[in-house]
PQR file of N, CA, C, O and H, with PARSE charges and radii, in Angstrom:
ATOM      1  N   UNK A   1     -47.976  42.988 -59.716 -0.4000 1.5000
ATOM      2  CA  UNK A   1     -47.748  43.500 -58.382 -0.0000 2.0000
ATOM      3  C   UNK A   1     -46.254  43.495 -58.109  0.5500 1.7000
ATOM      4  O   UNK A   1     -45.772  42.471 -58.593 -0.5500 1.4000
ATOM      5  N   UNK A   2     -45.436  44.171 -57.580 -0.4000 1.5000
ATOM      6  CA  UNK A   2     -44.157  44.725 -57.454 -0.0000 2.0000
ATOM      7  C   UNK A   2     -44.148  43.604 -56.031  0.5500 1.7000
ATOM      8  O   UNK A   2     -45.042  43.476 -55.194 -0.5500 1.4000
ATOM      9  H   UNK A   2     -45.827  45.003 -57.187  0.4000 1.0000
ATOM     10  N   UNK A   3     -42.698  42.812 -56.115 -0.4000 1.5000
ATOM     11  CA  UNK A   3     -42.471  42.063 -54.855 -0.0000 2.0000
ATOM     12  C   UNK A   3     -42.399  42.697 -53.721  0.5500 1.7000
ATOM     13  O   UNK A   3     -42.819  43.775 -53.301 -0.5500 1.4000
ATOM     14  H   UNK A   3     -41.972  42.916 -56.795  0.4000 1.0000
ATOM     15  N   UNK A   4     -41.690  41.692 -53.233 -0.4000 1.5000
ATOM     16  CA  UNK A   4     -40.852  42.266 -51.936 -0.0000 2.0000
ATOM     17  C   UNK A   4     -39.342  42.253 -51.911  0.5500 1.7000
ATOM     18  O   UNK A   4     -38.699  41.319 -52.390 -0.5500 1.4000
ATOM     19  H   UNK A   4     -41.349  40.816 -53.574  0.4000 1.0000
ATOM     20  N   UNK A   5     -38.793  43.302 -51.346 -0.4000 1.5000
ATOM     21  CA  UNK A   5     -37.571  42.963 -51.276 -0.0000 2.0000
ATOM     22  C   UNK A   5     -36.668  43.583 -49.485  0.5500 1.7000
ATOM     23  O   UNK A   5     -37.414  43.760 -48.522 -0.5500 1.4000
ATOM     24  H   UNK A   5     -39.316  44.060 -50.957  0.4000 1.0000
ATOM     25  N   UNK A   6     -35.917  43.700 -49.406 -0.4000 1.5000
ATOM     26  CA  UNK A   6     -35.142  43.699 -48.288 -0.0000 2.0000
ATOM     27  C   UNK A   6     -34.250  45.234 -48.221  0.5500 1.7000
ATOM     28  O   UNK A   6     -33.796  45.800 -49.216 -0.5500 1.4000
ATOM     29  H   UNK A   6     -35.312  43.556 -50.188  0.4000 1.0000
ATOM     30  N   UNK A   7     -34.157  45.635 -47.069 -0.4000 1.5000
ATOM     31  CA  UNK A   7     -33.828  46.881 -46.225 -0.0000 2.0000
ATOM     32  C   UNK A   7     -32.175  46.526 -45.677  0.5500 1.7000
ATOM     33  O   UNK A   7     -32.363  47.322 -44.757 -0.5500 1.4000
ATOM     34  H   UNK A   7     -34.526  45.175 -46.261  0.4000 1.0000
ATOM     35  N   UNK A   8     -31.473  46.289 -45.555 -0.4000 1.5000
ATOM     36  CA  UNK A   8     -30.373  45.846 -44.276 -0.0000 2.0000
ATOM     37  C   UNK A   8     -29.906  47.394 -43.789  0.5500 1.7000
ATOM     38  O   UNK A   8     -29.894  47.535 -42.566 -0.5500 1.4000
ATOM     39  H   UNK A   8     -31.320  45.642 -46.302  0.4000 1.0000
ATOM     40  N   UNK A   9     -29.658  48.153 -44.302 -0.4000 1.5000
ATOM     41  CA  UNK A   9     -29.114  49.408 -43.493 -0.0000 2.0000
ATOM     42  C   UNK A   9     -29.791  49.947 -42.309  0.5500 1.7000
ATOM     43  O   UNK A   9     -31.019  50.027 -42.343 -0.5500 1.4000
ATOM     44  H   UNK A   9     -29.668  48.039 -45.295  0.4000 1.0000
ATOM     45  N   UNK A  10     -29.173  50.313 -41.306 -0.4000 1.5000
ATOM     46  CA  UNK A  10     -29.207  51.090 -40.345 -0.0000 2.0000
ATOM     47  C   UNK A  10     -29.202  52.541 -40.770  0.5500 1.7000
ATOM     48  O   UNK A  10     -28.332  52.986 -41.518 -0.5500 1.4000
ATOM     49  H   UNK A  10     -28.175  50.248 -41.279  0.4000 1.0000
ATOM     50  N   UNK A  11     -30.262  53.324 -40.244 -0.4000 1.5000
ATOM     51  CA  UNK A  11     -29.984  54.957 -40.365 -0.0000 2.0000
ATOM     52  C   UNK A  11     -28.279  55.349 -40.400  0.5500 1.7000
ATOM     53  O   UNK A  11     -27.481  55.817 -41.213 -0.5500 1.4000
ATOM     54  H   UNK A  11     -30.969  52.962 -39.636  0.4000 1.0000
ATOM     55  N   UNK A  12     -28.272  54.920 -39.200 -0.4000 1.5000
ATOM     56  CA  UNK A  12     -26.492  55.549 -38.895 -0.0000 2.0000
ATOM     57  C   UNK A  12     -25.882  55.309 -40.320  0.5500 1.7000
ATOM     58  O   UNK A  12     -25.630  56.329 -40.961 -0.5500 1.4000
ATOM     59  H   UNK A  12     -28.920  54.540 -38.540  0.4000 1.0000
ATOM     60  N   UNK A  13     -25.675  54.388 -40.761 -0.4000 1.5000
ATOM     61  CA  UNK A  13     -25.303  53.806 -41.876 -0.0000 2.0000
ATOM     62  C   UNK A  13     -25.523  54.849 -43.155  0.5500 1.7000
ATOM     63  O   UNK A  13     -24.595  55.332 -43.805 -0.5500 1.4000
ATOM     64  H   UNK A  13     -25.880  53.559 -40.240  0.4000 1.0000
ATOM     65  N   UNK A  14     -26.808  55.077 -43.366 -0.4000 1.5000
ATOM     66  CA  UNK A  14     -27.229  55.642 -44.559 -0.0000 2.0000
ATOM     67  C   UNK A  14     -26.875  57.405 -43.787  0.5500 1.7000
ATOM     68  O   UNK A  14     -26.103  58.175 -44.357 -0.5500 1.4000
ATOM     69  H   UNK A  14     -27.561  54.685 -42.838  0.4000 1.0000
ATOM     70  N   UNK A  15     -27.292  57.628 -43.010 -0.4000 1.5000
ATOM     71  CA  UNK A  15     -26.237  59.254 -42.880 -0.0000 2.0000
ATOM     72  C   UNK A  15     -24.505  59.417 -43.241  0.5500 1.7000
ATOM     73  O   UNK A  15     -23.925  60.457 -42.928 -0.5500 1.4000
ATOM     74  H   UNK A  15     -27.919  57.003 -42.546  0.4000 1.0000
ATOM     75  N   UNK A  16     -23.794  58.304 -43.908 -0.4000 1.5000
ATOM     76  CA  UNK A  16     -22.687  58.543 -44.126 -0.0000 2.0000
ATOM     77  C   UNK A  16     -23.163  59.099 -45.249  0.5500 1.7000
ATOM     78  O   UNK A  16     -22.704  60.223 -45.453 -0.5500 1.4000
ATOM     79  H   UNK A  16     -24.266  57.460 -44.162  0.4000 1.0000
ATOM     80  N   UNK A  17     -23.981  58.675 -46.111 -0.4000 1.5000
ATOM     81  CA  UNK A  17     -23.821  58.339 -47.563 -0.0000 2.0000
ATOM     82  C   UNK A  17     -24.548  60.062 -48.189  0.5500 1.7000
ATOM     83  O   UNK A  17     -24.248  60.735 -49.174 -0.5500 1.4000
ATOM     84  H   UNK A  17     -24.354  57.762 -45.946  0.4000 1.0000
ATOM     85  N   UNK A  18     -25.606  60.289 -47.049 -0.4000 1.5000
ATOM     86  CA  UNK A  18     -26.494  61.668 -47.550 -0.0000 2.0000
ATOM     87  C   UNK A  18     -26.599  63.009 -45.836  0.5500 1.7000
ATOM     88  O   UNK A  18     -26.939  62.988 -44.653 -0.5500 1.4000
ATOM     89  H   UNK A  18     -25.849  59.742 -46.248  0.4000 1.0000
ATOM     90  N   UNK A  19     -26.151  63.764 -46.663 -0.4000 1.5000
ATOM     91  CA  UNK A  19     -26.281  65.130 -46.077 -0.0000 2.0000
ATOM     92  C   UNK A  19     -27.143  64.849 -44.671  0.5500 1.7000
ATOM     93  O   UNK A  19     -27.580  63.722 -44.441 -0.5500 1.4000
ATOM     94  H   UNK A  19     -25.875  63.781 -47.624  0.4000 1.0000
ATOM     95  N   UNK A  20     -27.308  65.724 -43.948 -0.4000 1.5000
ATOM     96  CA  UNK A  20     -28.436  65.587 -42.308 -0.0000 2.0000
ATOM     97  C   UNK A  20     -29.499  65.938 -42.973  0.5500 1.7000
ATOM     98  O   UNK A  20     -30.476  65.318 -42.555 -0.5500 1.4000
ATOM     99  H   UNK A  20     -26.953  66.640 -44.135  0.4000 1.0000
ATOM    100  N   UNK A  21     -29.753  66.680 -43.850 -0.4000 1.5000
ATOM    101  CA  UNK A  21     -30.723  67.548 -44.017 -0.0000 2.0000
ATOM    102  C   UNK A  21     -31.805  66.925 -45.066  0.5500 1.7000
ATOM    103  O   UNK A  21     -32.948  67.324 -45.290 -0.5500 1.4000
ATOM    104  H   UNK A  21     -28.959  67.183 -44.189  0.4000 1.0000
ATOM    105  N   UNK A  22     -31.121  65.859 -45.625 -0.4000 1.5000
ATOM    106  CA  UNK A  22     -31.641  64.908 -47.200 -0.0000 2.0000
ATOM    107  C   UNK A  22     -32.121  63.609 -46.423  0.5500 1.7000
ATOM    108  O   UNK A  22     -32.368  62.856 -47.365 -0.5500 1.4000
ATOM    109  H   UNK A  22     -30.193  65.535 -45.443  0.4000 1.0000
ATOM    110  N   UNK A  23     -32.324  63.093 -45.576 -0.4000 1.5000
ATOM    111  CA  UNK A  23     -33.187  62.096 -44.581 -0.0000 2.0000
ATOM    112  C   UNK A  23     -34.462  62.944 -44.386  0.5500 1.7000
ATOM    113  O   UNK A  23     -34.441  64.003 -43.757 -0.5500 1.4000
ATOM    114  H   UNK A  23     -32.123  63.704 -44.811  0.4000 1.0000
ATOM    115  N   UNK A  24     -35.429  62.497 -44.880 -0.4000 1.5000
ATOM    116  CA  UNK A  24     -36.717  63.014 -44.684 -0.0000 2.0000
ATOM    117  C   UNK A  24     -37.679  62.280 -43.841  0.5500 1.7000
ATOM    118  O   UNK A  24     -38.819  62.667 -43.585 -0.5500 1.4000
ATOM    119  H   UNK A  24     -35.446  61.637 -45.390  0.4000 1.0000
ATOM    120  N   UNK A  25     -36.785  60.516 -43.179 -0.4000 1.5000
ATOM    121  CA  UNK A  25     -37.606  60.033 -42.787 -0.0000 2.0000
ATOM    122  C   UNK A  25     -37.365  59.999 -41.243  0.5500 1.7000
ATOM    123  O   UNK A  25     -36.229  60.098 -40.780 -0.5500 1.4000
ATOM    124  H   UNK A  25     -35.859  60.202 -43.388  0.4000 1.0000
ATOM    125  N   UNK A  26     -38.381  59.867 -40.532 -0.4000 1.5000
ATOM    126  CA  UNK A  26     -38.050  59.572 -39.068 -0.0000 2.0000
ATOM    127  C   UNK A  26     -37.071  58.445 -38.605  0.5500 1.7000
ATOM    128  O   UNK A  26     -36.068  58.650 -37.921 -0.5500 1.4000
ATOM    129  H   UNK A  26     -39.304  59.787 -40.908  0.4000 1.0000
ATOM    130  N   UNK A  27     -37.460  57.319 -39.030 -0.4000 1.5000
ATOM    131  CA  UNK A  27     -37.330  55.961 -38.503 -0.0000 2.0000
ATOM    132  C   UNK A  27     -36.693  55.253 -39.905  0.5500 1.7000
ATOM    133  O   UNK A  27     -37.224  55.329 -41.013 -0.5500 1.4000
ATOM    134  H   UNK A  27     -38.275  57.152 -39.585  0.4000 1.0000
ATOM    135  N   UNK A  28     -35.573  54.629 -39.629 -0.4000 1.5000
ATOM    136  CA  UNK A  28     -34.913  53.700 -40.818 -0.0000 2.0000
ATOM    137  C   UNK A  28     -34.870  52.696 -40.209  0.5500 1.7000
ATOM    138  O   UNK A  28     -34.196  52.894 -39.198 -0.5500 1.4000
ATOM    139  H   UNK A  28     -35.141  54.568 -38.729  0.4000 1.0000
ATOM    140  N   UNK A  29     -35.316  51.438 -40.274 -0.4000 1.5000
ATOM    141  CA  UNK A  29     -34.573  50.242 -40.067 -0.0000 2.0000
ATOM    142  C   UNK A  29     -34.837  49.318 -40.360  0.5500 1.7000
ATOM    143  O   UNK A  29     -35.990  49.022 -40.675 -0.5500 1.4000
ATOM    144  H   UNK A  29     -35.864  51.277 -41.095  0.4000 1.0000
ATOM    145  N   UNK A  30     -33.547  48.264 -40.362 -0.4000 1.5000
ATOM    146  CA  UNK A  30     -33.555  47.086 -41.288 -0.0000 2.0000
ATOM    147  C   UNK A  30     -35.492  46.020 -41.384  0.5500 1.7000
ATOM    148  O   UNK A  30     -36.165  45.518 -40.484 -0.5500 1.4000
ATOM    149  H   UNK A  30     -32.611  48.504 -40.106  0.4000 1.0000
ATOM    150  N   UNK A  31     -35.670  46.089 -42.590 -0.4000 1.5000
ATOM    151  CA  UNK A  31     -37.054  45.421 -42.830 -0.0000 2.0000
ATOM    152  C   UNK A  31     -36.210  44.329 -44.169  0.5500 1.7000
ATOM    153  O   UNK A  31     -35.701  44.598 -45.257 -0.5500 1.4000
ATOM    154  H   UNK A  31     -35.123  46.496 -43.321  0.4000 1.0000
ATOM    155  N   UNK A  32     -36.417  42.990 -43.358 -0.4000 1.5000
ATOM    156  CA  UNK A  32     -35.646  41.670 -44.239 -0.0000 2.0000
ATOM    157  C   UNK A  32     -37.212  41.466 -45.325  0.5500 1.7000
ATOM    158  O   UNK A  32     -37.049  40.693 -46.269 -0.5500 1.4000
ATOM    159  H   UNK A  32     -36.831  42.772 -42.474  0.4000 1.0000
ATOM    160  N   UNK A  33     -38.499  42.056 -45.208 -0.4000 1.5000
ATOM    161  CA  UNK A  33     -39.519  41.309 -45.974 -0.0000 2.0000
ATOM    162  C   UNK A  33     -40.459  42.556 -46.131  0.5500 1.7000
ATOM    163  O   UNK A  33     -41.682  42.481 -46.010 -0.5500 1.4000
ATOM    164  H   UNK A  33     -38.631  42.684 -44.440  0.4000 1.0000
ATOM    165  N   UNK A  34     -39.920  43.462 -46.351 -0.4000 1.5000
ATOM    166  CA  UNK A  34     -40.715  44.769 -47.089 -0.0000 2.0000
ATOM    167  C   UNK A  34     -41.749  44.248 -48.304  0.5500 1.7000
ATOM    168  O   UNK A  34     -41.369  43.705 -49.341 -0.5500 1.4000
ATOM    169  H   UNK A  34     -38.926  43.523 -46.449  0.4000 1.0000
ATOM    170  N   UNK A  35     -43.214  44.549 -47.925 -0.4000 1.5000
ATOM    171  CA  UNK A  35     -44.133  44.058 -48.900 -0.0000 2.0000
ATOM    172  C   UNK A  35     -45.047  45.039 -49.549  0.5500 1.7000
ATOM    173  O   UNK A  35     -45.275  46.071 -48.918 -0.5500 1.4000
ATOM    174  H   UNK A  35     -43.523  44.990 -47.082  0.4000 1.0000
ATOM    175  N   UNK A  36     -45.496  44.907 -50.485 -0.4000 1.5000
ATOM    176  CA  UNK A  36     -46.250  46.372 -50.718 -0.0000 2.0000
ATOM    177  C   UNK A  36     -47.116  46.336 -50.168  0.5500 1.7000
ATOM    178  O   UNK A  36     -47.688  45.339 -49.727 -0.5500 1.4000
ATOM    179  H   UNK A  36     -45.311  44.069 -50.998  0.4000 1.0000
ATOM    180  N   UNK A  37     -47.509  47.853 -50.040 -0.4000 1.5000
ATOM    181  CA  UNK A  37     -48.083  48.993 -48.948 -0.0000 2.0000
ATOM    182  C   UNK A  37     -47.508  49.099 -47.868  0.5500 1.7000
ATOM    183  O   UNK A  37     -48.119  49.651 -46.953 -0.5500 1.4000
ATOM    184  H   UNK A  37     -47.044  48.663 -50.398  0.4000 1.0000
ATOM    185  N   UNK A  38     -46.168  48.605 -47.650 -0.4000 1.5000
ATOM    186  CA  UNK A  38     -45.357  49.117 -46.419 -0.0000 2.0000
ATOM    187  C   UNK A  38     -44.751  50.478 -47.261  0.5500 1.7000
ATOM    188  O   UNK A  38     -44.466  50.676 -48.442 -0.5500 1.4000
ATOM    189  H   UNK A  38     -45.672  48.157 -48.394  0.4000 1.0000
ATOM    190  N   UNK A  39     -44.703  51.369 -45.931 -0.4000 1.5000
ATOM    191  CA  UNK A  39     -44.362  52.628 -46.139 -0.0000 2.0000
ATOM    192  C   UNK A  39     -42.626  52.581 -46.019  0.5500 1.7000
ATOM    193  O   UNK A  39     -41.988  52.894 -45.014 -0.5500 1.4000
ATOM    194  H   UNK A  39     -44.935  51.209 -44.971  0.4000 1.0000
ATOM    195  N   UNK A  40     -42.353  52.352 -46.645 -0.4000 1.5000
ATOM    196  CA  UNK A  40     -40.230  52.481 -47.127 -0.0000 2.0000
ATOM    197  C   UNK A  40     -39.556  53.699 -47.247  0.5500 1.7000
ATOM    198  O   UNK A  40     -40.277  54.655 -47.535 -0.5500 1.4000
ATOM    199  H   UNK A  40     -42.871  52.097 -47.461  0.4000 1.0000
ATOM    200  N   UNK A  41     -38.056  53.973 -47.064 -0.4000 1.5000
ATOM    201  CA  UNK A  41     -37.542  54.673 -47.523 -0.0000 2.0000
ATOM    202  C   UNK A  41     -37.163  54.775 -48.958  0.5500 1.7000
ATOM    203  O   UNK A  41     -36.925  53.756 -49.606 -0.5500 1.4000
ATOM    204  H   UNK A  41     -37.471  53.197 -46.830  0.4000 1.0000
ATOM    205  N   UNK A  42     -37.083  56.220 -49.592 -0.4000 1.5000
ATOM    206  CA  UNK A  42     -36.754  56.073 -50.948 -0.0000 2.0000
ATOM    207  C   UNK A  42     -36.101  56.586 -50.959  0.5500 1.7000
ATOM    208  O   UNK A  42     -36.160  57.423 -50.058 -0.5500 1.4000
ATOM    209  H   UNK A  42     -37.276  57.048 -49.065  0.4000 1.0000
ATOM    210  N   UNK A  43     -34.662  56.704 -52.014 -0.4000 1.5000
ATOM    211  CA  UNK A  43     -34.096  58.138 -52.718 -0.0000 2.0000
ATOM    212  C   UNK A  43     -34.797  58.695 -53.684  0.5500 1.7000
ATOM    213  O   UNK A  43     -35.475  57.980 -54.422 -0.5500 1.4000
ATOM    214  H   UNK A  43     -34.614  56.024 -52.746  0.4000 1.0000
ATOM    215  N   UNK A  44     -34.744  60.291 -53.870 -0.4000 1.5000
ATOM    216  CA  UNK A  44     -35.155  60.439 -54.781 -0.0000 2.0000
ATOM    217  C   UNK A  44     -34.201  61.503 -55.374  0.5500 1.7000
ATOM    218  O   UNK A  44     -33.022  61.412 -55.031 -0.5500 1.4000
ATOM    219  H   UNK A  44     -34.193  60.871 -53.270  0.4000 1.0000
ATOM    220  N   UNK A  45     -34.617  62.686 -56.376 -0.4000 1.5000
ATOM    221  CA  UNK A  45     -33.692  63.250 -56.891 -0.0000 2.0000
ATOM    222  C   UNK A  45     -35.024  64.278 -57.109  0.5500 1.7000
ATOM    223  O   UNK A  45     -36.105  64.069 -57.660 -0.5500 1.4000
ATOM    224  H   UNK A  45     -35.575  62.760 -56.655  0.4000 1.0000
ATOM    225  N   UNK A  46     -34.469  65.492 -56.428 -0.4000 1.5000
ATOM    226  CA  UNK A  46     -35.421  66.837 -57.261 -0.0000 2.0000
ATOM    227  C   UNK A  46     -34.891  67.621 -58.737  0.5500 1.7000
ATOM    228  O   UNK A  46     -34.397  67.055 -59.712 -0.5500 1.4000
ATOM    229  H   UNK A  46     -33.591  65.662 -55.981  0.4000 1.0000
ATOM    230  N   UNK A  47     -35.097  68.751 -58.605 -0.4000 1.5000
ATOM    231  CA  UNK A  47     -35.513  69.560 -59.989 -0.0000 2.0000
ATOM    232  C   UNK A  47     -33.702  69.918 -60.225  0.5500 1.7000
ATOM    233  O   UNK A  47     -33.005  69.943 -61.240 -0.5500 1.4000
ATOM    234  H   UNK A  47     -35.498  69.210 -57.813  0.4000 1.0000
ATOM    235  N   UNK A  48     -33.401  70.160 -58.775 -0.4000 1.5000
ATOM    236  CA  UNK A  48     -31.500  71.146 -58.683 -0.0000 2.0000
ATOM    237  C   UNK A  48     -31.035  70.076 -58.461  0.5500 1.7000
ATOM    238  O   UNK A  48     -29.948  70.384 -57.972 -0.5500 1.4000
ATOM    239  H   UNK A  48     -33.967  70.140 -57.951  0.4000 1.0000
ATOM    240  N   UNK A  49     -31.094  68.702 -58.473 -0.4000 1.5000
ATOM    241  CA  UNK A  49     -30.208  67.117 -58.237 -0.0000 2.0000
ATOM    242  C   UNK A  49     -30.068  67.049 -57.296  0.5500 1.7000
ATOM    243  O   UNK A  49     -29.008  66.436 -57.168 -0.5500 1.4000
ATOM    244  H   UNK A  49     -31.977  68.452 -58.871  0.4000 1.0000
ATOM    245  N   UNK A  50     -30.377  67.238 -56.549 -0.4000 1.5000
ATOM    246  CA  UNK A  50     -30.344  67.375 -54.693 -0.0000 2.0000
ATOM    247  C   UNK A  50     -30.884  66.217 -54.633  0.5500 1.7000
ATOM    248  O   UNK A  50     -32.014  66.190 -55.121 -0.5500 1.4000
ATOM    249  H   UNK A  50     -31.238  67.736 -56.653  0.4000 1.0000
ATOM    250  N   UNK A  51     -30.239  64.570 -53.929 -0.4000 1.5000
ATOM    251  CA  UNK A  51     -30.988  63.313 -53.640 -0.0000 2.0000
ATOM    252  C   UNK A  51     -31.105  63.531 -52.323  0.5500 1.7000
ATOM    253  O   UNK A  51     -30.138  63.876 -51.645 -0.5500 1.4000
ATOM    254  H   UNK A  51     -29.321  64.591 -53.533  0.4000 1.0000
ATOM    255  N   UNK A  52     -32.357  63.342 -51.811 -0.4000 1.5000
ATOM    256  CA  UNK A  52     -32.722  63.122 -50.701 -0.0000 2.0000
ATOM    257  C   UNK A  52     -34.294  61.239 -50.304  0.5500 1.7000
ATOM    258  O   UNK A  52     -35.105  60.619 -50.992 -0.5500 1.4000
ATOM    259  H   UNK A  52     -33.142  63.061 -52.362  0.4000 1.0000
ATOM    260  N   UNK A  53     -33.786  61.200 -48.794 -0.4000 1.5000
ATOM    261  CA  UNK A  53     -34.852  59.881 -48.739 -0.0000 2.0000
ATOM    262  C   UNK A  53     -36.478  60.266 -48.145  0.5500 1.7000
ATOM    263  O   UNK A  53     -36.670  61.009 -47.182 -0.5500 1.4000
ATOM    264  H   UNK A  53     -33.127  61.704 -48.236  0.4000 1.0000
ATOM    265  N   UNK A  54     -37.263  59.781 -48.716 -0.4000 1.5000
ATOM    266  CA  UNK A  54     -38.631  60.365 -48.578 -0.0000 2.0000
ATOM    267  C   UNK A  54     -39.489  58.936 -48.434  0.5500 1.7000
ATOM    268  O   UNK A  54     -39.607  58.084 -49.315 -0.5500 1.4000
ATOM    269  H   UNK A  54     -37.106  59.178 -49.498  0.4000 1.0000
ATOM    270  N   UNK A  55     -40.045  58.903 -47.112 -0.4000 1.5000
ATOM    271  CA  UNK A  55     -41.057  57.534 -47.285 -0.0000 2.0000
ATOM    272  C   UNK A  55     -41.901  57.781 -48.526  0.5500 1.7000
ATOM    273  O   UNK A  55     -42.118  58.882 -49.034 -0.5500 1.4000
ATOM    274  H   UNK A  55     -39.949  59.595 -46.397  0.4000 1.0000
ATOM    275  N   UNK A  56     -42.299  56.722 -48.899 -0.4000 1.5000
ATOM    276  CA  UNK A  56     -43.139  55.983 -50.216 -0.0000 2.0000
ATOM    277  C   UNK A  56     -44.135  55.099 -49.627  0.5500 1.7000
ATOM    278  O   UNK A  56     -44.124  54.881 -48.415 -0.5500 1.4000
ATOM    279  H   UNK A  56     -42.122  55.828 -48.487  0.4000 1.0000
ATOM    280  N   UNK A  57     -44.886  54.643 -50.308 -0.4000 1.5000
ATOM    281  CA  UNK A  57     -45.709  53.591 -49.875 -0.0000 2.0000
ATOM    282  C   UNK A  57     -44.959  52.630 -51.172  0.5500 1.7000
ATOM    283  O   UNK A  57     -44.579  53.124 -52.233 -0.5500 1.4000
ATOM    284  H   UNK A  57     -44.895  54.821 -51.292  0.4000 1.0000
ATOM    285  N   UNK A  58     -44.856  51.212 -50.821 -0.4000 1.5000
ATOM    286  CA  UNK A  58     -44.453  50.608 -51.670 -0.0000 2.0000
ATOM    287  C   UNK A  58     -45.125  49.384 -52.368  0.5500 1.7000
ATOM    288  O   UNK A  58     -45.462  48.387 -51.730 -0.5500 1.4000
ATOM    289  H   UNK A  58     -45.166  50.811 -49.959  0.4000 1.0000
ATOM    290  N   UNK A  59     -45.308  49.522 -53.776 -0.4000 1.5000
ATOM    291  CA  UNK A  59     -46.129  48.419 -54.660 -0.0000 2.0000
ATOM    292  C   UNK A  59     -46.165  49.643 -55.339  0.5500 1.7000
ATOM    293  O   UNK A  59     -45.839  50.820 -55.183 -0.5500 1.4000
ATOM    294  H   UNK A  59     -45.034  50.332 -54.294  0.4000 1.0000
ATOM    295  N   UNK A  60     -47.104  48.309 -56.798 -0.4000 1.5000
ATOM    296  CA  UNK A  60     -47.783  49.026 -57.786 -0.0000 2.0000
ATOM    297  C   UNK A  60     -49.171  49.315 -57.679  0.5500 1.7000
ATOM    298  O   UNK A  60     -49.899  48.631 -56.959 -0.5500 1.4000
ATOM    299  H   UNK A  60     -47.368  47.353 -56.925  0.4000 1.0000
ATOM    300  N   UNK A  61     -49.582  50.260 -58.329 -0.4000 1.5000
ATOM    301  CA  UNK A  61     -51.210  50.629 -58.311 -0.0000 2.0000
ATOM    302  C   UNK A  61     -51.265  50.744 -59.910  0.5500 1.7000
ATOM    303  O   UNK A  61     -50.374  51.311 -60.543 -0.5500 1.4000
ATOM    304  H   UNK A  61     -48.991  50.816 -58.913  0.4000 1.0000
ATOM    305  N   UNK A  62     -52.598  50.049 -60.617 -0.4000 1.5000
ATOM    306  CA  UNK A  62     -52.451  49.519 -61.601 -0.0000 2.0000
ATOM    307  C   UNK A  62     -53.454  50.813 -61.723  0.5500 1.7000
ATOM    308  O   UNK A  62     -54.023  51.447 -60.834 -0.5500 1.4000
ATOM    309  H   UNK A  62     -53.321  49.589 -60.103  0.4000 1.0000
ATOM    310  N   UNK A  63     -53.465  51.033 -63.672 -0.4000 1.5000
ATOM    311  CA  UNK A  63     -54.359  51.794 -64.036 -0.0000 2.0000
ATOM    312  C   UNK A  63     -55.555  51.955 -63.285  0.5500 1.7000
ATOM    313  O   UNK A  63     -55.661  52.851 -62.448 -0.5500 1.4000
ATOM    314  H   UNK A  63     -53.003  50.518 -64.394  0.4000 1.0000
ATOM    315  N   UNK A  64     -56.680  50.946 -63.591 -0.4000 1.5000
ATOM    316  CA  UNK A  64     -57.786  50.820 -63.559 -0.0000 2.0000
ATOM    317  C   UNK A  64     -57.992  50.352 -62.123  0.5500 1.7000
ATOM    318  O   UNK A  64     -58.950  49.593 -61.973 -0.5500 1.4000
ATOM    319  H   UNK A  64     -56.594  50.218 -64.271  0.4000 1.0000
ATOM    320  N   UNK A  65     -57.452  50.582 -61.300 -0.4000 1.5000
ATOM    321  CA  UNK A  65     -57.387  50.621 -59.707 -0.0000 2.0000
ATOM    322  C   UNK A  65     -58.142  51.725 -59.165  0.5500 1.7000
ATOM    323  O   UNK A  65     -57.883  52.815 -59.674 -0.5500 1.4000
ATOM    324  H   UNK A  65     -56.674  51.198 -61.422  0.4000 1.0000
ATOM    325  N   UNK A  66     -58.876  51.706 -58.396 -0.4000 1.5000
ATOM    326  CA  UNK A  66     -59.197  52.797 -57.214 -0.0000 2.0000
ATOM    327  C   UNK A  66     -57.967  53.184 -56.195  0.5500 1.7000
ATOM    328  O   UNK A  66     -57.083  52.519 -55.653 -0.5500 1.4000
ATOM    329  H   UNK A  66     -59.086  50.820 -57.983  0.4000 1.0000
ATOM    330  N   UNK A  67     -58.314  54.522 -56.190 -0.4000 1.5000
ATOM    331  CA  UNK A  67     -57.111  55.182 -55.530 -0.0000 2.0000
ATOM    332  C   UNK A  67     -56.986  54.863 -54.255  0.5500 1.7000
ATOM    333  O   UNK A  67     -57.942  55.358 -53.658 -0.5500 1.4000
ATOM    334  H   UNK A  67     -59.032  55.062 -56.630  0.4000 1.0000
ATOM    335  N   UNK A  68     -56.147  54.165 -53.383 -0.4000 1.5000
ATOM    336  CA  UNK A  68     -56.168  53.650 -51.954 -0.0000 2.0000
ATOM    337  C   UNK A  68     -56.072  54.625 -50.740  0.5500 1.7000
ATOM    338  O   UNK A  68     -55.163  55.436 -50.562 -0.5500 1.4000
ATOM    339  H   UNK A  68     -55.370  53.762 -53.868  0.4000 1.0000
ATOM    340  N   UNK A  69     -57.156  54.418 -49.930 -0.4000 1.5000
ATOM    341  CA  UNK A  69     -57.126  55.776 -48.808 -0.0000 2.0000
ATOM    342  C   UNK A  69     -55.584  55.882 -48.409  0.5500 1.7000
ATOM    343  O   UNK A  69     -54.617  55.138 -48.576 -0.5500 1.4000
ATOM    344  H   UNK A  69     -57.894  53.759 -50.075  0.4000 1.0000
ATOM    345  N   UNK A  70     -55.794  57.273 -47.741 -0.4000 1.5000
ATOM    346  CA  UNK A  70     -54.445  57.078 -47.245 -0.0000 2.0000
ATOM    347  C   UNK A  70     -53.977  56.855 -46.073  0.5500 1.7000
ATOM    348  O   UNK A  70     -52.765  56.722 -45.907 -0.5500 1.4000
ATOM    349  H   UNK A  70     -56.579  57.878 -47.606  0.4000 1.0000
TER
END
């Protein structure tokens, strides 16, 4: 199972770093005890390298797992 780990940025913060348009998420903010199946921000990177942040659900889902509603 994938831990937990910690958030400290502020939105404001992370709009220095990426375009207006590459925030995909509503709501950023600091989470000190992000656990899995909390829904997080991610970076990611598409097909043209364009990084943008996209909520995730966060943990692992193991092979032989049933797929978790959504």
């Amino acid at each position: 199972m994938c831990g937990r780990y910690a958030l400290s940025e502020e939105k404001e913060e992370l709009d220095k770093w990426f375009d207006e348009d590459a925030i995909e998420v509503d709501t950023i903010k600091p989470n000190y005890n992000a656990a899995p199946t909390d829904i997080m921000p991610v970076v990611g990177e598409n097909e043209e390298g364009r990084r943008s942040i996209l909520p995730f659900r966060w943990g692992l889902l193991p092979f032989w797992a049933e797929e978790p509603d959504a």
